[in-house]
C-alpha positions as CSV (number, residue, x, y, z in Angstrom):
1,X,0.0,0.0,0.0
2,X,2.6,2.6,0.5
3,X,4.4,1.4,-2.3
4,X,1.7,2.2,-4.5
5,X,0.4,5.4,-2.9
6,X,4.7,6.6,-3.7
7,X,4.0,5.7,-7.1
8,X,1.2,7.6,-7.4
9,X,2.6,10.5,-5.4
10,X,5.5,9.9,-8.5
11,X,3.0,10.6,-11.1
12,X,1.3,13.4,-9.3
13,X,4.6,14.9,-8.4
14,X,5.4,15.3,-12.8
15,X,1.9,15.3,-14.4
16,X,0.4,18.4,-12.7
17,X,-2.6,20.4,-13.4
18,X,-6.2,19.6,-13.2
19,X,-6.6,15.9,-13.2
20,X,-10.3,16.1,-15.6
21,X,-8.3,17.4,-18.3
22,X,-5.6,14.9,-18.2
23,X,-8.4,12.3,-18.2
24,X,-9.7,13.6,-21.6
25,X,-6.6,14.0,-22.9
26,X,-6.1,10.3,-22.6
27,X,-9.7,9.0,-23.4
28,X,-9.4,11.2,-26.6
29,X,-5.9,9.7,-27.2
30,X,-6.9,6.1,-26.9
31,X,-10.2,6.9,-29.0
32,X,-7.9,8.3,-31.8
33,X,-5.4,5.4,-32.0
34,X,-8.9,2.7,-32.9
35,X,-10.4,4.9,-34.9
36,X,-7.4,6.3,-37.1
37,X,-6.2,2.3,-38.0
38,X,-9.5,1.4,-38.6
39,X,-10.1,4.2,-40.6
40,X,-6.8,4.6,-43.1
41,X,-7.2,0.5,-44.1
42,X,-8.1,1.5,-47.5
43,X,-4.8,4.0,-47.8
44,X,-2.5,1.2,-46.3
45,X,-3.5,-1.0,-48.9
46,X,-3.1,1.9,-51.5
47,X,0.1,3.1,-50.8
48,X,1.5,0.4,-48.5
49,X,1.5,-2.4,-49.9
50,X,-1.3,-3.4,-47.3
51,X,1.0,-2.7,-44.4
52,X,-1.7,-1.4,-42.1
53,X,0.1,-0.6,-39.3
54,X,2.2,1.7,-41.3
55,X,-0.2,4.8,-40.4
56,X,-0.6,3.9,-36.6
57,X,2.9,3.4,-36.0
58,X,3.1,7.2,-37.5
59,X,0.3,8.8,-35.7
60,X,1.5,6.8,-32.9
61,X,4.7,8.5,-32.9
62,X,3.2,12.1,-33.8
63,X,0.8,11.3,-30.6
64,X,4.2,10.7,-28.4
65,X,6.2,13.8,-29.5
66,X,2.6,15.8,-29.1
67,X,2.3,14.3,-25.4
68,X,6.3,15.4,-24.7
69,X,5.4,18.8,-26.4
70,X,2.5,18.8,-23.9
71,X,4.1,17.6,-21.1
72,X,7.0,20.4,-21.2
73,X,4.5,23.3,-21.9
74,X,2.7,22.2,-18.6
75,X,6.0,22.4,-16.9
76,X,6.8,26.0,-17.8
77,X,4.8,28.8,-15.7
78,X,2.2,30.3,-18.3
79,X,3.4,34.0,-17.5
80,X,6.4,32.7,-19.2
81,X,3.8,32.6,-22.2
82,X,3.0,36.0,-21.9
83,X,7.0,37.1,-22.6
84,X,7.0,35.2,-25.7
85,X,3.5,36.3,-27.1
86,X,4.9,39.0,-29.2
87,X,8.3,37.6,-30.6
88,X,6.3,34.6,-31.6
89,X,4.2,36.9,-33.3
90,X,6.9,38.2,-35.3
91,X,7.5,35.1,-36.3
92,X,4.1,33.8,-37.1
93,X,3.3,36.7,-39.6
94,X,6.3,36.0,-42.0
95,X,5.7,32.4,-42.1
96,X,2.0,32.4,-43.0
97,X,3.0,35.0,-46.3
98,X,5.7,33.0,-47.4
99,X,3.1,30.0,-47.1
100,X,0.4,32.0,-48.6
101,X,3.2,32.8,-51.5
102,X,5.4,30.0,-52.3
103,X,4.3,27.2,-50.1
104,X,3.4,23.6,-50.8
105,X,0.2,23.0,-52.7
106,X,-2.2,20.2,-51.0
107,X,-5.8,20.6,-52.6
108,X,-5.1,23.4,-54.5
109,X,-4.6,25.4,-51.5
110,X,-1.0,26.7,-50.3
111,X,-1.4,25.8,-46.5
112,X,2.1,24.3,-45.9
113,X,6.0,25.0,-45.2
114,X,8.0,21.7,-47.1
115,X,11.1,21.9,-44.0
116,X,13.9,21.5,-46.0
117,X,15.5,17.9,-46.2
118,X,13.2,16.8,-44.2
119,X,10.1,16.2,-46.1
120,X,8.1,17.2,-43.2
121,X,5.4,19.5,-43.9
122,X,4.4,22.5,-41.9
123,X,0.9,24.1,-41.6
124,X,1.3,28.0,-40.6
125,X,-2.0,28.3,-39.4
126,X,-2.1,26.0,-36.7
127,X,1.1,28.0,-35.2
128,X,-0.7,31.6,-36.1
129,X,-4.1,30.3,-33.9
130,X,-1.8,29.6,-30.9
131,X,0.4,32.8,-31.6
132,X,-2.6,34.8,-31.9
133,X,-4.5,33.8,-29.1
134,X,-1.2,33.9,-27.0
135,X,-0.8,37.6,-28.4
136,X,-4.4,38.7,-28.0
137,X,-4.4,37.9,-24.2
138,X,-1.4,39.8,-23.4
139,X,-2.8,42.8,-24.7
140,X,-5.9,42.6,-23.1
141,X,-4.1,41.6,-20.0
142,X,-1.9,44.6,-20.1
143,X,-4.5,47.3,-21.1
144,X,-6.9,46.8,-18.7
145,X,-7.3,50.2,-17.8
146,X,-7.6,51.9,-21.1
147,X,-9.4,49.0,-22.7
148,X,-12.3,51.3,-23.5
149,X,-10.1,54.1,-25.4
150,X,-10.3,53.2,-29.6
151,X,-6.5,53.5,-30.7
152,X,-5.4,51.6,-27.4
153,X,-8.1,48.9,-26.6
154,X,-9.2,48.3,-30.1
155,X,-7.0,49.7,-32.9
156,X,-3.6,48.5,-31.8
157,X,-4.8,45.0,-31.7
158,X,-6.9,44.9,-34.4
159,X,-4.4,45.9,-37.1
160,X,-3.0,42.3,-36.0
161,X,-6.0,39.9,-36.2
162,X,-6.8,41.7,-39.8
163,X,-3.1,41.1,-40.8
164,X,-2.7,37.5,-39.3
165,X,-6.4,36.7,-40.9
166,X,-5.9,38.2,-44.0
167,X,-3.3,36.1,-44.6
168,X,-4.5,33.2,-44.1
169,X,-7.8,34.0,-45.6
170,X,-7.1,33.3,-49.5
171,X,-6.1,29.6,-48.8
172,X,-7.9,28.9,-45.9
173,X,-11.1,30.5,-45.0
174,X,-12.7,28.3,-43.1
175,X,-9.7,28.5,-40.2
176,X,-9.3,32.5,-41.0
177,X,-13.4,32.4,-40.1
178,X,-12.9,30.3,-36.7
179,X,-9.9,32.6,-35.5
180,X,-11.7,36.0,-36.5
181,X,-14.7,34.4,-34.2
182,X,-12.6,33.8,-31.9
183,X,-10.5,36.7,-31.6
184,X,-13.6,39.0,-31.7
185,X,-15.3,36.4,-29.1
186,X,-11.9,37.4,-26.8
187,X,-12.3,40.9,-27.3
188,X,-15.6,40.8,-26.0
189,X,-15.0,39.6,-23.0
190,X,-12.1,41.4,-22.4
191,X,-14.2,44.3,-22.6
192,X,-13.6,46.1,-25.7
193,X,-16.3,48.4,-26.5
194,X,-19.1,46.2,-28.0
195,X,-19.9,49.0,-30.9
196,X,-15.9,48.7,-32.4
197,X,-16.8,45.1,-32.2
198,X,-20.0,45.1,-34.0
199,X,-18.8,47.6,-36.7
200,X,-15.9,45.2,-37.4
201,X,-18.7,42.4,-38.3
202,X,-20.6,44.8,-39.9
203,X,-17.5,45.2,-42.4
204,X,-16.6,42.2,-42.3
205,X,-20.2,40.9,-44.0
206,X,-20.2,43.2,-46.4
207,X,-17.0,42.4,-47.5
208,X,-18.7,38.6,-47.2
209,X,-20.9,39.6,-49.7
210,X,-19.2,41.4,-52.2
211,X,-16.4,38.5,-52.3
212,X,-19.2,35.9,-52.6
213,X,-21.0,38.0,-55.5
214,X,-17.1,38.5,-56.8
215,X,-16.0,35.4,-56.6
216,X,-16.4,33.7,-60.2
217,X,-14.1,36.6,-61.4
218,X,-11.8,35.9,-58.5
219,X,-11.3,32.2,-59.3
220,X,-7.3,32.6,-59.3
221,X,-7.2,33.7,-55.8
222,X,-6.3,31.2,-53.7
223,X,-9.5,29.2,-53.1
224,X,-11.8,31.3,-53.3
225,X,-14.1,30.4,-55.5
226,X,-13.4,26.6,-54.1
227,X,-15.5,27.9,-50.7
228,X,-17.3,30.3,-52.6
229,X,-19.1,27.4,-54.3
230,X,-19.5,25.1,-51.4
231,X,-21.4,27.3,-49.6
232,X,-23.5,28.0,-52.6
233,X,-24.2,24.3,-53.5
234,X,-24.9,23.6,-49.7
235,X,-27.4,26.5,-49.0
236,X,-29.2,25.0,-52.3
237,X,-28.5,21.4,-51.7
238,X,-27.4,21.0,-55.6
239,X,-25.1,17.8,-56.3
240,X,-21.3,18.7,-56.3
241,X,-18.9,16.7,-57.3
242,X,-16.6,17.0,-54.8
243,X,-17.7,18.9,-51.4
244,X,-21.5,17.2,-51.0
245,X,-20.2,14.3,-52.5
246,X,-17.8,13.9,-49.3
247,X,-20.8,15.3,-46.7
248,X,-23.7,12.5,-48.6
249,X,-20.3,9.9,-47.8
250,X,-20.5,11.0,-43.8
251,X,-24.0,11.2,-43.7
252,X,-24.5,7.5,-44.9
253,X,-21.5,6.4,-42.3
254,X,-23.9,7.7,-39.5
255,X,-27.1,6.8,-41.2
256,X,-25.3,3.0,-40.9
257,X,-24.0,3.5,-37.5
258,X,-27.4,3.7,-35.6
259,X,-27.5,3.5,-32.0
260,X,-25.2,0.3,-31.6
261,X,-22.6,0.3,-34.8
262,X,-21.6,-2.0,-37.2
263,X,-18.3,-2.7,-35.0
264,X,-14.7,-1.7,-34.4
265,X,-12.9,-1.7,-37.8
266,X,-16.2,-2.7,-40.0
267,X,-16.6,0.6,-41.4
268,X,-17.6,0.4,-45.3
269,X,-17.4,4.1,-46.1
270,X,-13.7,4.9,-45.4
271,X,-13.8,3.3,-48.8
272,X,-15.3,6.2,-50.2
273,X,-14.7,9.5,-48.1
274,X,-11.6,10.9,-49.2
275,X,-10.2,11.7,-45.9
276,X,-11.9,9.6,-43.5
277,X,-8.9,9.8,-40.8
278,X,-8.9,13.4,-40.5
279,X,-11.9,15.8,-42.3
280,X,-14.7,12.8,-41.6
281,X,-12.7,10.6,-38.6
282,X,-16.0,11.3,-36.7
283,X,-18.5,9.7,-39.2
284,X,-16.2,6.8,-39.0
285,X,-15.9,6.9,-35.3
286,X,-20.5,7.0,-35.8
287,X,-20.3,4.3,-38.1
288,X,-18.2,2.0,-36.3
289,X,-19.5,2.4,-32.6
290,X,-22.6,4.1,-33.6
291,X,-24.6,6.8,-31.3
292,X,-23.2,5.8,-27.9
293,X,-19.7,6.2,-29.6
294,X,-19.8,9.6,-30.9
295,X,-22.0,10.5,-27.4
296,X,-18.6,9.2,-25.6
297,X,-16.4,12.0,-27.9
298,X,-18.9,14.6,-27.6
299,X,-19.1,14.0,-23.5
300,X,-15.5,14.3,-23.6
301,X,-14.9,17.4,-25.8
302,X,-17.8,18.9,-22.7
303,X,-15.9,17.9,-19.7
304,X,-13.1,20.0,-21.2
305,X,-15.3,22.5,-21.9
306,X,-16.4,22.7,-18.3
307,X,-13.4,22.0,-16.7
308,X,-12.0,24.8,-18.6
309,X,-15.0,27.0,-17.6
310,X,-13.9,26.2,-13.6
311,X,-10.9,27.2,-14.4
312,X,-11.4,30.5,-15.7
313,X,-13.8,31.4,-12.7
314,X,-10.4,30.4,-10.6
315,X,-7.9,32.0,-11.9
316,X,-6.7,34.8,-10.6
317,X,-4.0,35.9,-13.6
318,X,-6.1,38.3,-16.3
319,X,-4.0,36.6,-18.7
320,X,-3.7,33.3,-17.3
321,X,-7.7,33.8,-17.7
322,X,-7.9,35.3,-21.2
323,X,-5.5,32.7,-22.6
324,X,-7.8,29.7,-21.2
325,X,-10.9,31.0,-22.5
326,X,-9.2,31.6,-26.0
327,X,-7.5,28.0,-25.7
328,X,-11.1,26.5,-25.2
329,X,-13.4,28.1,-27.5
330,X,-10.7,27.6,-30.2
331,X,-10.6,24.0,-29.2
332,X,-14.5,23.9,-28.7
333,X,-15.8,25.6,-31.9
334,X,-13.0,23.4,-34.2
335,X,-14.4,20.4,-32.6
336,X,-18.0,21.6,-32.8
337,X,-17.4,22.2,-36.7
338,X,-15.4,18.9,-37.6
339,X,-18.7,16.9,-35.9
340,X,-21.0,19.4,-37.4
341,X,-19.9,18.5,-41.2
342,X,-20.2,14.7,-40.6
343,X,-23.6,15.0,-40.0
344,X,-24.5,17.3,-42.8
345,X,-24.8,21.0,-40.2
346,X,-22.2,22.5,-42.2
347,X,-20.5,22.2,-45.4
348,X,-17.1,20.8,-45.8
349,X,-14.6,23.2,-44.1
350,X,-11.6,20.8,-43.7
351,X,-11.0,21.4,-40.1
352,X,-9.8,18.2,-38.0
353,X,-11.2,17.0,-35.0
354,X,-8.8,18.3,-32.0
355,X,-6.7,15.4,-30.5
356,X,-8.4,12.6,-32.7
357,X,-7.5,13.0,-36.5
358,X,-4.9,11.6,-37.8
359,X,-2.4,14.7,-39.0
360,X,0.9,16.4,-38.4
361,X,1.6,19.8,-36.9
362,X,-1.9,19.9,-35.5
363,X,-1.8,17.4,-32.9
364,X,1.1,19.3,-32.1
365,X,0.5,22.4,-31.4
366,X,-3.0,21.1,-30.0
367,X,-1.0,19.3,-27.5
368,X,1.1,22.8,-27.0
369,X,-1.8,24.3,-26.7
370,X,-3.3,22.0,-23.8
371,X,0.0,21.9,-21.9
372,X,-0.4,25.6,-21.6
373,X,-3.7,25.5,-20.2
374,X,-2.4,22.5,-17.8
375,X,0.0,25.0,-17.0
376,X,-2.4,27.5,-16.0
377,X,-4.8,24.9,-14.1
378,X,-1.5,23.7,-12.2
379,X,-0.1,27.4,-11.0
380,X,-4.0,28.4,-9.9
381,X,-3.9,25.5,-7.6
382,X,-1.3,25.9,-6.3
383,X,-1.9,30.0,-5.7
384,X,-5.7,28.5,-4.4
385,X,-3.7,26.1,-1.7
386,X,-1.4,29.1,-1.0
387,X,-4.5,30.9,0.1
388,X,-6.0,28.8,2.2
């Protein structure tokens, strides 16, 4: 007995932070690892020569390194965060035009940095939603007090998002979308005057618009005529040959999952959906263990929510507090939007399902991004237990 209660002691001691979301984390992880062999059968056999372990052995590996990245971000103190916010910044901005002017091409979109002699490919937008976020809380962290005045409050930090969004915007929209949302969301409760806020979406429709009406003379810009006509053909539920081909896929995985499933590793339509390990991996996770299945992932994806929400009422840093809230709705609304297109809420957007698609740099910097809010759950313990 007190063998086991030092072992545990052990663990506690390195693994710090509030146990809930350490409990997700590994529920998710697990969940991911069944569901992302089951579902990339059909690509082993493709391009492997029918070795099927060949993609879980990789994910497997990207999971480890994720869980180290995660495990050293909740190690740092999250003020350290803070320090870094705007260097990283810097940084982010740079990367994301040289991908937006020379990067790699994946689906006629140029979303990713080819490292040299590596082979490894980097996505800039998953480090510009963690930069940003990172960047957005320190400001309204440090300018508390003038958070109501227009150049200070709202200006300053504005001219970022538009930049960073803009960017990413041409190749990208649904992910330029989700962090405008979320930046504007963060403003708001920061308490930036609401009318600056609500003139920005005002804009920012109109602009909608006129690119919508624009967009089949602006077909060699990036992809915008791509989501241009997705939205179109979904609002008017006419055939396309390539977005609602992919949603009528999902919708039949979950129509065949019912309440029970056809089983672990039985699913038929990874056969057809072009990315069922990443874009769809929820339809497939329906499919195979039906309604009680995806009501597992979705309980998950709320405990995190929730224990996130504690959290914030906790903490006591205005950035340790701005940062947690930006870390979950960005986590929330891209998990919200990956489940929503499987069954047919939204049109195919492309965003992954946070800790459970199979994919490269955004299990990683998902994983950063939850050691950082481990980080914050462990150093507003331990100020609560100081208190009391």
């Amino acid at each position: 007995m007190v063998e086991k209660s030092a072992n545990r002691s052990l663990i506690l001691k390195y693994f710090e932070g509030d146990k809930a979301i350490w409990l997700v984390i590994i529920g998710l992880s697990l969940g991911s690892l069944l569901s992302v062999y089951s579902s990339t059968g059909t690509l082993a056999y493709k391009y492997q020569h029918g070795d099927t372990t060949h993609y879980l052995i990789r994910h497997l590996n990207l999971m480890l390194v994720g869980f180290a990245i995660m495990f050293f971000t909740h190690r740092v103190n999250y003020l350290y965060y803070k320090r870094i916010a705007a260097p990283l910044m810097w940084l982010t901005l740079p990367l994301l035009f040289y991908t937006l002017m020379g990067g790699a091409s994946l689906n006629e979109a140029s979303r990713w940095i080819v490292l040299p002699g590596t082979g490894i490919t980097f996505q800039t937008s998953d480090l510009a939603k963690l930069s940003l976020i990172m960047f957005i809380s320190r400001h309204l962290a440090n300018n508390q007090e003038q958070i109501k005045d227009f150049k200070i409050g709202f200006r300053n930090i504005m001219l970022w998002i538009i930049l960073t969004v803009g960017l990413i915007f041409p190749a990208n929209f649904s992910t330029a979308a989700m962090l405008f949302l979320i930046s504007m969301t963060l403003l708001f409760i920061g308490r930036v005057r609401a009318r600056y806020i609500g003139s920005v979406f005002l804009i920012g429709i109109v602009f909608l618009v006129i690119g919508f009406l624009m967009a089949p003379h602006l077909s060699g810009l990036g992809r915008v005529g791509t989501w241009a006509n997705r939205i179109e053909r979904f609002a008017s539920s006419e055939p396309d040959e390539e977005g609602n081909f992919q949603a009528e896929q999902s919708q039949i995985a979950v129509v065949k999952g019912g309440f029970l499933g056809q089983g672990p590793g039985k699913s038929e339509q990874r056969n057809f959906l072009p990315h069922p390990y990443s874009d769809f991996i929820f339809a497939i996770i329906v499919e195979e263990y039906g309604l009680w299945g995806a009501a597992i992932v979705v309980f998950l994806y709320l405990i995190l929510f929730y224990r996130i929400g504690i959290l914030v009422r906790k903490s006591t840093s205005s950035f340790g507090t701005y940062l947690a809230i930006g870390i979950g709705v960005t986590l929330s609304i891209q998990a919200f939007i990956n489940m929503g297109v499987a069954v047919g809420i939204f049109p195919v957007t492309g965003q992954t399902l946070p800790l459970v698609s199979m994919g490269g740099t955004s299990i990683l910097f998902t994983s950063a991004a939850l050691g950082i809010l481990l980080s914050i759950s462990k150093y507003t313990l331990q100020n609560q237990s100081k208190d009391e």
